[in-house]
DRENDO-1510 file (C-alpha; in Angstrom, 1 decimal, always signed):
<recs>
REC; n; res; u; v; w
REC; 1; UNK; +0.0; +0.0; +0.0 .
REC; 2; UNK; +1.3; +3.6; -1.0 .
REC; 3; UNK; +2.9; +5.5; +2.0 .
REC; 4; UNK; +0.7; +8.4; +1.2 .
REC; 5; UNK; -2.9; +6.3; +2.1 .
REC; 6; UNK; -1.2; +5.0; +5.4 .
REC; 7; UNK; -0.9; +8.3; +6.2 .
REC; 8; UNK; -4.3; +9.7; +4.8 .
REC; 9; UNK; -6.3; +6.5; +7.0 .
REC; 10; UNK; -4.0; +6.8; +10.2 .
REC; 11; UNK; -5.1; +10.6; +9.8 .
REC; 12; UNK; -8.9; +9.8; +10.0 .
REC; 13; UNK; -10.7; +12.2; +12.6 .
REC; 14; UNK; -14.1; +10.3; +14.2 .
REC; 15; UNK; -16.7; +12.8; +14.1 .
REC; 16; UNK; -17.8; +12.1; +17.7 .
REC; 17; UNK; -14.3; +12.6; +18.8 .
REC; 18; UNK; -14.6; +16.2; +17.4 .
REC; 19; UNK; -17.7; +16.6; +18.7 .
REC; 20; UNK; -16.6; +16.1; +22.4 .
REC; 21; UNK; -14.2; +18.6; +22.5 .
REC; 22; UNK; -16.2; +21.0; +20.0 .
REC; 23; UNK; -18.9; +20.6; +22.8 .
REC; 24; UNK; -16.8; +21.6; +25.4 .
REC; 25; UNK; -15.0; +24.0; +23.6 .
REC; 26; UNK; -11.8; +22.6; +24.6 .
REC; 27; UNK; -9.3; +25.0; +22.1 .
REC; 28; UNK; -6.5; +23.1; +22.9 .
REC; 29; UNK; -7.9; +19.5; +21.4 .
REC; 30; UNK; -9.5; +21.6; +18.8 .
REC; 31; UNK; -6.3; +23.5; +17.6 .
REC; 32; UNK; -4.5; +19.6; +17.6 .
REC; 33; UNK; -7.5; +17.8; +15.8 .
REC; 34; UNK; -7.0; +21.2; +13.4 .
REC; 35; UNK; -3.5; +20.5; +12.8 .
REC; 36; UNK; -3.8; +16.5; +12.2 .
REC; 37; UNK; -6.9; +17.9; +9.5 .
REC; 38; UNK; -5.4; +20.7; +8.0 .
REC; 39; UNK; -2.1; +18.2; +7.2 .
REC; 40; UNK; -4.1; +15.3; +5.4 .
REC; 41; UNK; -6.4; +18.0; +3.7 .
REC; 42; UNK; -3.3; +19.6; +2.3 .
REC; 43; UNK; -1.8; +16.4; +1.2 .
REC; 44; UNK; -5.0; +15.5; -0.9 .
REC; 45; UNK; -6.9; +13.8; +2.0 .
REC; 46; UNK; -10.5; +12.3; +1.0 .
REC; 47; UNK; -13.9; +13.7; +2.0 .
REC; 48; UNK; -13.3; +12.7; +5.5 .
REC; 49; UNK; -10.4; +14.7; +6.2 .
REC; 50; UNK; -12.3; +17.8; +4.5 .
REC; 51; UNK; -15.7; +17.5; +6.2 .
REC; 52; UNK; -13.4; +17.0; +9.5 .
REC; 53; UNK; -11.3; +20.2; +9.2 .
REC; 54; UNK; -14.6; +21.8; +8.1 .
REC; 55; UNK; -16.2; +20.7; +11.5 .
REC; 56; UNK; -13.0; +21.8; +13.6 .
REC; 57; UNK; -13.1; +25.3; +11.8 .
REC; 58; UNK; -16.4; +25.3; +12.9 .
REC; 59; UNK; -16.4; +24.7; +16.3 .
REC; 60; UNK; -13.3; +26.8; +16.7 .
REC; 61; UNK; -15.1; +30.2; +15.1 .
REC; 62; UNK; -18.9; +28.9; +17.2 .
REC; 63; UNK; -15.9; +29.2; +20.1 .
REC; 64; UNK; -14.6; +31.6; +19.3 .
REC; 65; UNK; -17.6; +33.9; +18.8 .
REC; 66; UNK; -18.7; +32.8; +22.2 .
REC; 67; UNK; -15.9; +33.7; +24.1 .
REC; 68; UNK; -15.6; +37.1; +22.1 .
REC; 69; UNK; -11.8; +36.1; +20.4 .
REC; 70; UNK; -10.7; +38.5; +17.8 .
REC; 71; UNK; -12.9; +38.8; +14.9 .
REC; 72; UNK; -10.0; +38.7; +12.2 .
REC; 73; UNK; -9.1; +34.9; +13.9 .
REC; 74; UNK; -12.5; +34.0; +13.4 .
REC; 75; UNK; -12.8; +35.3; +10.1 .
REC; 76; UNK; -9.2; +32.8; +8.9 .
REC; 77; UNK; -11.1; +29.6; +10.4 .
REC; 78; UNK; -14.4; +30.1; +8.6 .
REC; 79; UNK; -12.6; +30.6; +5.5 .
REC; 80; UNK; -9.9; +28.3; +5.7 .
REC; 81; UNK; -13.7; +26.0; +6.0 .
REC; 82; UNK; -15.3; +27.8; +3.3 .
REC; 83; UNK; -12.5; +27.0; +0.9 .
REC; 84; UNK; -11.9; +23.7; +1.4 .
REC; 85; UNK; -15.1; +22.6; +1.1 .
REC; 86; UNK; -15.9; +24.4; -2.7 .
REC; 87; UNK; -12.5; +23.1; -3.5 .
REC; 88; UNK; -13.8; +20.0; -2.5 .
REC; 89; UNK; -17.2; +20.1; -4.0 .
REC; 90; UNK; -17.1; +22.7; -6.4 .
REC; 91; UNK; -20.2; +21.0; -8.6 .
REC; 92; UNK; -22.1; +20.9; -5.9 .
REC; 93; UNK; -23.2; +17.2; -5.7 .
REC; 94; UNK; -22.2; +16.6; -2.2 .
REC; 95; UNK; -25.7; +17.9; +0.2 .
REC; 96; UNK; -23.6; +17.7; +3.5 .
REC; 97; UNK; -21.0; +20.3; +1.9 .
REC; 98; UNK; -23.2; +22.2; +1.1 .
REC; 99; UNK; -25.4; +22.2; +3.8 .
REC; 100; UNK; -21.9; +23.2; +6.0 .
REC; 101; UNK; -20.7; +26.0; +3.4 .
REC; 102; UNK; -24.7; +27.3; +4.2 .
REC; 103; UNK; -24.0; +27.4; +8.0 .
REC; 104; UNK; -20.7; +28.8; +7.6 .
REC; 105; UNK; -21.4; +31.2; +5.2 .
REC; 106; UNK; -24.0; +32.4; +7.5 .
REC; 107; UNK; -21.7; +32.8; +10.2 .
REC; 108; UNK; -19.2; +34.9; +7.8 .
REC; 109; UNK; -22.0; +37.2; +7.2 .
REC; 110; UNK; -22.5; +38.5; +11.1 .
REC; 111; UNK; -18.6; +39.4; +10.8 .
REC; 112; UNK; -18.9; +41.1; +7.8 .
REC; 113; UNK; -19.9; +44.4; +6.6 .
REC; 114; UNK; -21.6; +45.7; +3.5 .
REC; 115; UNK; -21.4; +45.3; +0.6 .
REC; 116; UNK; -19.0; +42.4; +0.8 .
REC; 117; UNK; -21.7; +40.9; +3.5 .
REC; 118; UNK; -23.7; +40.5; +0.3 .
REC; 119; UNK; -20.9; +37.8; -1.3 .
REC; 120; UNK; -21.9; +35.2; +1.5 .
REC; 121; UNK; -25.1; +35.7; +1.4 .
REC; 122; UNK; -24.8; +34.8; -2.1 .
REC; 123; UNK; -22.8; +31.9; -0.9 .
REC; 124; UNK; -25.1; +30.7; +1.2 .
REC; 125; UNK; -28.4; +30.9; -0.8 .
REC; 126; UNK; -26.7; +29.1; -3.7 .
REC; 127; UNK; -25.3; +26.2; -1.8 .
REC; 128; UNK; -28.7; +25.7; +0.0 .
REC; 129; UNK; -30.2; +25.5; -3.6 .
REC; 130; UNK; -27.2; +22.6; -4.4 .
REC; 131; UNK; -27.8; +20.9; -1.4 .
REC; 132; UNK; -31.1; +20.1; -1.6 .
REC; 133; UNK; -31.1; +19.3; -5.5 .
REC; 134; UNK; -28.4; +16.9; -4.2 .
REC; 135; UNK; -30.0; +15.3; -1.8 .
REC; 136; UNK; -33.3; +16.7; -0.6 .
REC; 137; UNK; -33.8; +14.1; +2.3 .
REC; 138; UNK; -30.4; +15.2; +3.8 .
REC; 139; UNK; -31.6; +16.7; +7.5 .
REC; 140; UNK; -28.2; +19.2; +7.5 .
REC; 141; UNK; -29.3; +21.1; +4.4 .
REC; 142; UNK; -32.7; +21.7; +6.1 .
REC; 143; UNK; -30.9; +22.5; +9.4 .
REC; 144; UNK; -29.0; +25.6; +7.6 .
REC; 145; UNK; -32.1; +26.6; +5.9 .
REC; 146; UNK; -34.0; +27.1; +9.1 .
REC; 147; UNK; -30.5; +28.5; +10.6 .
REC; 148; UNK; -30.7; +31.0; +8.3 .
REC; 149; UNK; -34.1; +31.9; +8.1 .
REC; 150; UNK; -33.7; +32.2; +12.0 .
REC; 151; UNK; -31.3; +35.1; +11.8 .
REC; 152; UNK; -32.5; +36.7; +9.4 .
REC; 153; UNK; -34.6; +39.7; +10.1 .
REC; 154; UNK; -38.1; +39.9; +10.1 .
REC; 155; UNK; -38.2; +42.4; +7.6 .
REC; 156; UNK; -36.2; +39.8; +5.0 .
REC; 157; UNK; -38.2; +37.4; +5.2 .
REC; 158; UNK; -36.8; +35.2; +8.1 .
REC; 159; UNK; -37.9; +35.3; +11.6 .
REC; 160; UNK; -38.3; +32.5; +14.3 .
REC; 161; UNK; -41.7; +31.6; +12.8 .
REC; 162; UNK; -40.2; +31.6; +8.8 .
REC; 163; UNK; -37.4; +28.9; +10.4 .
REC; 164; UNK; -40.0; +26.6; +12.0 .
REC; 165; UNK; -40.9; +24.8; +9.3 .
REC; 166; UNK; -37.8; +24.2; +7.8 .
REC; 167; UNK; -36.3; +22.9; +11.2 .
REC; 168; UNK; -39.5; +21.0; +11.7 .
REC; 169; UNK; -38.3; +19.1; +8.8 .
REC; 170; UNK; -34.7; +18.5; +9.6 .
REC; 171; UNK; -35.6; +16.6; +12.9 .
REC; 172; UNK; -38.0; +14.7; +11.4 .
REC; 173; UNK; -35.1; +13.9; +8.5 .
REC; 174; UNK; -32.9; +13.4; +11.4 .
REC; 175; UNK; -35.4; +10.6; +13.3 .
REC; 176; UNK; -35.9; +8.4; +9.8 .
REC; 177; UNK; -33.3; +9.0; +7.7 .
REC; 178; UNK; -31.3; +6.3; +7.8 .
REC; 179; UNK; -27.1; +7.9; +7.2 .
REC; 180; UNK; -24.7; +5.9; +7.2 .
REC; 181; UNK; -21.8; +8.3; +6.0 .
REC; 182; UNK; -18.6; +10.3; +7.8 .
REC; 183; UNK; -21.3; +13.1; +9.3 .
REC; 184; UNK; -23.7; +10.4; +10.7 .
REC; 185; UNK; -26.1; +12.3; +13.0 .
REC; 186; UNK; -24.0; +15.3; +13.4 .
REC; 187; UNK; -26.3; +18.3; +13.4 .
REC; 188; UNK; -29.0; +17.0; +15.2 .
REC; 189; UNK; -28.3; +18.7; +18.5 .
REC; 190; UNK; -28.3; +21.8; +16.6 .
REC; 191; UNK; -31.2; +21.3; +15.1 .
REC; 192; UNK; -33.0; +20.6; +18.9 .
REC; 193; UNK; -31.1; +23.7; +20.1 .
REC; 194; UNK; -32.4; +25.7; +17.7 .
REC; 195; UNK; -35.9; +24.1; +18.0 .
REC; 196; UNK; -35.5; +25.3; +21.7 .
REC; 197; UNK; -35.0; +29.0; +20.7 .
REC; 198; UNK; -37.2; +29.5; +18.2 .
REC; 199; UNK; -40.1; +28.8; +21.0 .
REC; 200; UNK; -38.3; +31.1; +23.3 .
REC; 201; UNK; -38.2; +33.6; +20.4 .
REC; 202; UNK; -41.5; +33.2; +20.0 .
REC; 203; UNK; -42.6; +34.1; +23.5 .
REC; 204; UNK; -43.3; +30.1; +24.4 .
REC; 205; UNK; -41.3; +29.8; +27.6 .
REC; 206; UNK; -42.5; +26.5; +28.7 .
REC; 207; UNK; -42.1; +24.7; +25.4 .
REC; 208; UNK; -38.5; +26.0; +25.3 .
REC; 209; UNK; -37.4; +24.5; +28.8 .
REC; 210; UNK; -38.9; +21.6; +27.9 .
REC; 211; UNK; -37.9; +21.0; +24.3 .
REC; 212; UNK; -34.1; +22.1; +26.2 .
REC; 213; UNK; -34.4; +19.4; +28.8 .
REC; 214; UNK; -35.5; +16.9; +26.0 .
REC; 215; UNK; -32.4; +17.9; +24.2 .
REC; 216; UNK; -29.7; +17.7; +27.2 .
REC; 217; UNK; -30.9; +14.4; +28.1 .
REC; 218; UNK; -29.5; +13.6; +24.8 .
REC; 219; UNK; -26.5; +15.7; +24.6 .
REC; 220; UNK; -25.9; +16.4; +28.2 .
REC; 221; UNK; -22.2; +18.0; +27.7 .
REC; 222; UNK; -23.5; +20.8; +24.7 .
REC; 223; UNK; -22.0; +23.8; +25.9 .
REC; 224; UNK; -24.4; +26.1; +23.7 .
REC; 225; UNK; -27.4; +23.9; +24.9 .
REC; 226; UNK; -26.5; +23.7; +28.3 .
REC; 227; UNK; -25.8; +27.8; +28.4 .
REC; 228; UNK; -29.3; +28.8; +27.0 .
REC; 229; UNK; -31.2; +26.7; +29.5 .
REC; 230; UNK; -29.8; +28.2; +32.1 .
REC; 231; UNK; -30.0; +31.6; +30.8 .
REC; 232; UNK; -33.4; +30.7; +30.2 .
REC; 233; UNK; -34.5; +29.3; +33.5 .
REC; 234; UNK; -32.9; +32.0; +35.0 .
REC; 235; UNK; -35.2; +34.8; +33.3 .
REC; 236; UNK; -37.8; +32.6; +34.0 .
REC; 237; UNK; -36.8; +32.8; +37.3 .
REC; 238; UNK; -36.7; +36.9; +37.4 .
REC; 239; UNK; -39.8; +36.6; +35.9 .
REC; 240; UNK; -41.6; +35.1; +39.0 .
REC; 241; UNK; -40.0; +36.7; +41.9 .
</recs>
């Protein structure tokens, strides 16, 4: 066997092994899983190695945004993501690329001003158009949608309510589609995150805490889900005294 697929396989990232520390957000496991992901992509790794650096980057800008890092170190990982994964798919046939270049295209846009704002935007509406003529029962290209419609202002057409729908039909995706590829269920705990917030967002309290709970019983160690239920059962708990 070539010396250059030993390397490639030993390189192999599981995605629940990036999900633990992107969870966490444990920067230090997530700068060496970038490094071990960044090396096979460069050397021509498959579509493992790119979805995996692609998931690092992300959890390292999510992180990062978070814990209010520097904009401009932000901006390198989503790109670095961003360009790896049109190199990767640049036809467009791949639905959990796309879905991915949606979500972090979407994130580029909150750190960018206009005009250029208007670039990802572009980016993102065209590769949730590719994603779901790829593959239209893929639950991550119906997650972005309804990630996108979230933050987009009322006034554009998005909103809480506009998302609903959309993420209604990613957990359903997500609870009979049967995957069987690198991404797996990844997403999911997104999707019930977000499924959480848009009830908040829509003044439904008690649905929220309990779609929340519902959620951590599943993914107990979700930073992001574990710091909205608290902040929610802590206004809840202004609220009443």
């Amino acid at each position: 066997m070539p010396a250059k697929i030993v390397w490639l396989i030993w390189m192999f990232i599981p995605v629940d092994s990036i999900q633990a520390v992107g969870h966490a957000c444990d920067m230090h496991s997530l700068r060496v899983l970038h490094g071990k992901a960044a090396e096979a992509v460069g050397i021509g790794g498959f579509r493992e190695d790119v979805l995996a650096l692609a998931l690092i980057d992300y959890y390292i800008a999510g992180c990062g945004m978070a814990e209010g890092m520097e904009n401009e170190w932000i901006r390198y990982h989503i790109d670095e993501a961003l360009n790896v994964l049109q190199d990767f798919d640049s036809e467009g046939d791949d639905a959990d690329v796309q879905a991915l270049i949606s979500i972090l295209a979407g994130m580029r846009v909150s750190l960018t001003s206009f005009p250029k704002l208007l670039n990802y935007t572009k980016l993102l509406n065209g590769a949730l158009k590719r994603g779901k003529e790829a593959d239209s029962t893929n639950p991550r290209i119906w997650l972005a949608e309804a990630i996108n419609k979230f933050h987009t202002p009322k006034e554009f057409g998005g909103g809480p309510g506009k998302a609903k729908m959309s993420l209604e039909r990613s957990i359903r995706l997500f609870n009979t589609h049967s995957d069987t590829t690198y991404l797996k269920n990844w997403g999911y705990e997104i999707a019930l995150l977000y499924n959480a917030k848009i009830y908040a967002e829509l003044g439904d309290t008690t649905s929220a805490i309990k779609e929340a709970e519902k959620a951590l019983k599943l993914f107990p160690n979700y930073g992001r889900l574990k710091a909205f239920y608290k902040n929610l059962k802590a206004k809840t708990t202004d609220k009443s005294e």
